[in-house]
C-alpha positions in Angstrom: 0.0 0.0 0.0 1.4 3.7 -1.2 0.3 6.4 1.4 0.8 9.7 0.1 0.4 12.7 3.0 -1.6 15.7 0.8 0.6 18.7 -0.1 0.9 21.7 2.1 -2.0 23.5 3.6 -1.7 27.1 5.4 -2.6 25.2 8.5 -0.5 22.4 8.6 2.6 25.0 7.9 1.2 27.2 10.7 1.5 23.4 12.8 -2.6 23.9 13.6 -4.4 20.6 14.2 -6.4 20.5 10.9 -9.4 17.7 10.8 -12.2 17.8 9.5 -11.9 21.6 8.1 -11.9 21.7 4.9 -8.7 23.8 4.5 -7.4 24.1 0.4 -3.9 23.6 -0.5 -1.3 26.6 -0.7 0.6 27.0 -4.3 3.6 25.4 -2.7 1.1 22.3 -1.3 -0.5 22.4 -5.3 3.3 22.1 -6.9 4.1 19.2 -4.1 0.9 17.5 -5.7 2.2 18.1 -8.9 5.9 16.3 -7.7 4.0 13.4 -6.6 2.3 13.0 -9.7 5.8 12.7 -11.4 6.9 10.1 -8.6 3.7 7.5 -9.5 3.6 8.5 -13.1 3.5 4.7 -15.3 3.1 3.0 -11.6 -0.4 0.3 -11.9 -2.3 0.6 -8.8 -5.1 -1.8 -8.5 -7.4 0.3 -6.4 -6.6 4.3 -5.7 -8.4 6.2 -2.5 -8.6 9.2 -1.2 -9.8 10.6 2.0 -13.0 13.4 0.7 -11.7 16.6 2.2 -10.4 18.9 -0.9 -6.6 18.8 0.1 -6.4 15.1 -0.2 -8.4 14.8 -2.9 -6.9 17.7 -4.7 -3.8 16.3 -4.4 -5.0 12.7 -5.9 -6.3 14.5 -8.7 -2.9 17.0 -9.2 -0.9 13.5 -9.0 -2.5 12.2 -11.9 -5.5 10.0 -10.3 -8.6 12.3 -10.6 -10.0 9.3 -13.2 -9.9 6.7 -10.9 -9.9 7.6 -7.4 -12.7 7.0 -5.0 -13.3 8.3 -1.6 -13.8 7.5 1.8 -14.8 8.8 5.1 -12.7 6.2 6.5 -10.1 8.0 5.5 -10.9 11.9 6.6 -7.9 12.6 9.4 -8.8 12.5 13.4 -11.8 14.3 14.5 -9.9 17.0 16.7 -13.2 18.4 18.5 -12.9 21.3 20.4 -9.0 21.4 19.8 -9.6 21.5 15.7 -7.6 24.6 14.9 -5.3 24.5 17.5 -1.7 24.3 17.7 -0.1 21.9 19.8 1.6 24.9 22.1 -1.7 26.4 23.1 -3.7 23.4 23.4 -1.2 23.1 26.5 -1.9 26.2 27.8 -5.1 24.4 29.0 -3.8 20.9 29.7 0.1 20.8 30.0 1.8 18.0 28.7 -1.2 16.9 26.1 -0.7 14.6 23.2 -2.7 13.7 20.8 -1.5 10.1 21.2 -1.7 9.6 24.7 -4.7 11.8 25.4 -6.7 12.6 22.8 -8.8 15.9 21.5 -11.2 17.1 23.8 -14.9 15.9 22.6 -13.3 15.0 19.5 -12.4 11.1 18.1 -10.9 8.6 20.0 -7.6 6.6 18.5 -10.1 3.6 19.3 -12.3 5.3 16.8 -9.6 6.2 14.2 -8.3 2.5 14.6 -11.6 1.1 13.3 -11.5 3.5 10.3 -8.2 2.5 9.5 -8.6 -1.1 10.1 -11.4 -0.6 7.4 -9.0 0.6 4.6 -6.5 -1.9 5.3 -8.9 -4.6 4.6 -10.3 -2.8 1.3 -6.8 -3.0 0.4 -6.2 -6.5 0.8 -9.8 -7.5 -0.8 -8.6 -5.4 -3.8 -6.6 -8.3 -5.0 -2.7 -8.7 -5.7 -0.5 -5.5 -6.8 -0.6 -2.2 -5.2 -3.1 0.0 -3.7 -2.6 4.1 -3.4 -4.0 5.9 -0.4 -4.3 9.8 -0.3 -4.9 10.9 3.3 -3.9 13.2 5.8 -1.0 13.3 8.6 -2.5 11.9 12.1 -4.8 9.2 9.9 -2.0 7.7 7.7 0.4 7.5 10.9 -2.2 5.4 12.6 -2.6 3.3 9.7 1.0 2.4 9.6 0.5 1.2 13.4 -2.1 -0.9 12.5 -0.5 -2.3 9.6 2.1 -3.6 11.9 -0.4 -5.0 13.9 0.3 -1.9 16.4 -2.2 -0.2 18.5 -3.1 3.1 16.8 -1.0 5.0 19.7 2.1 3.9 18.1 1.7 6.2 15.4 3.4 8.5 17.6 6.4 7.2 16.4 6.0 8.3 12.5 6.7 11.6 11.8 5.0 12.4 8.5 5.3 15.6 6.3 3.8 17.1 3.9 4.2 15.6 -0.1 5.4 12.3 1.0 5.3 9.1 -0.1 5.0 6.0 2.2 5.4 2.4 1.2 3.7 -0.5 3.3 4.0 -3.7 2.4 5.5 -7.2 3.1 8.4 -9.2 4.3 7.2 -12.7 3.0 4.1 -12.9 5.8 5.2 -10.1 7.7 3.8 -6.5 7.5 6.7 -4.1 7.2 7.1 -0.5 5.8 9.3 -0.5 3.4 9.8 3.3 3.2 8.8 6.2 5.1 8.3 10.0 4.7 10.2 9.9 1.8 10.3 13.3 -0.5 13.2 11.9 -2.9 12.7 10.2 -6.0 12.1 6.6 -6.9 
């Protein structure tokens, strides 16, 4: 499975917890779309999915996919609740120490909650038959789903840093789940 973490928004430069707002990519975030479509061009993926909110899908369609790729809510990034908007710094203004990982948004999604949407892709994925699958998502969600394809619990996507324009590459060490790259902005 490909992940591909959408191209820079104003918010996730500004480091503001960015959910389910539907924030647009920023011309730099539109050109890293473009890169990516150079990256995957001639690549066969046998299915191609994209979170719905305009900055993943925007950059599915800028990479070259807008033909084939289909959507899912399973796929929108971690419902952030009350802290949606927020950067990290100020959140713990109110609660010093908070992660995301360990504790949460307040009145937003659980990583019990993003788990089950994750686990959800992963099987599509698999169900989609042999070859390669490309996934278009956002930050927090793709991290979680790299946990889970370990067989991790969705906290340990603490321990994936992700930027912007990436590519990702989950996939198999004879019957073992592995990534086989990460975060990986050079080219193939």
């Amino acid at each position: 499975m490909w992940l591909v973490r959408h191209g820079e928004t104003e918010w996730a430069r500004l480091g503001r917890h960015t959910g389910r707002t539907d924030v647009p990519l920023t011309d730099l975030g539109r050109e890293q779309a473009t890169g990516v479509a150079v990256r995957l061009a001639d690549r066969p993926f046998v299915a191609v999915l994209s979170s719905p909110l305009s900055r993943a899908l925007e950059t599915a369609r800028l990479a070259g996919f807008a033909d084939r790729v289909e959507t899912t809510d399973d796929l929108l990034e971690w419902d952030y609740g009350e802290d949606e908007g927020r950067t990290t710094a100020d959140i713990r203004l109110d609660r010093p120490g908070w992660t995301i990982w360990r504790d949460g948004p307040k009145a937003g999604e659980t990583a019990a909650q993003v788990s089950q949407r994750v686990d959800r892709v992963i099987a599509r994925v698999r169900e989609a038959g042999p070859g390669d699958s490309l996934v278009f998502a956002h930050g927090h969600v793709l991290r979680v789903l790299a946990a889970r394809w370990l067989g991790a619990p969705a906290t340990d996507g603490r321990l994936f840093a992700l930027s912007t324009a990436t590519i990702s590459i989950l996939g198999w060490e004879r019957e073992q789940p592995v990534i086989e790259r990460w975060n990986d902005t050079t080219e193939y």
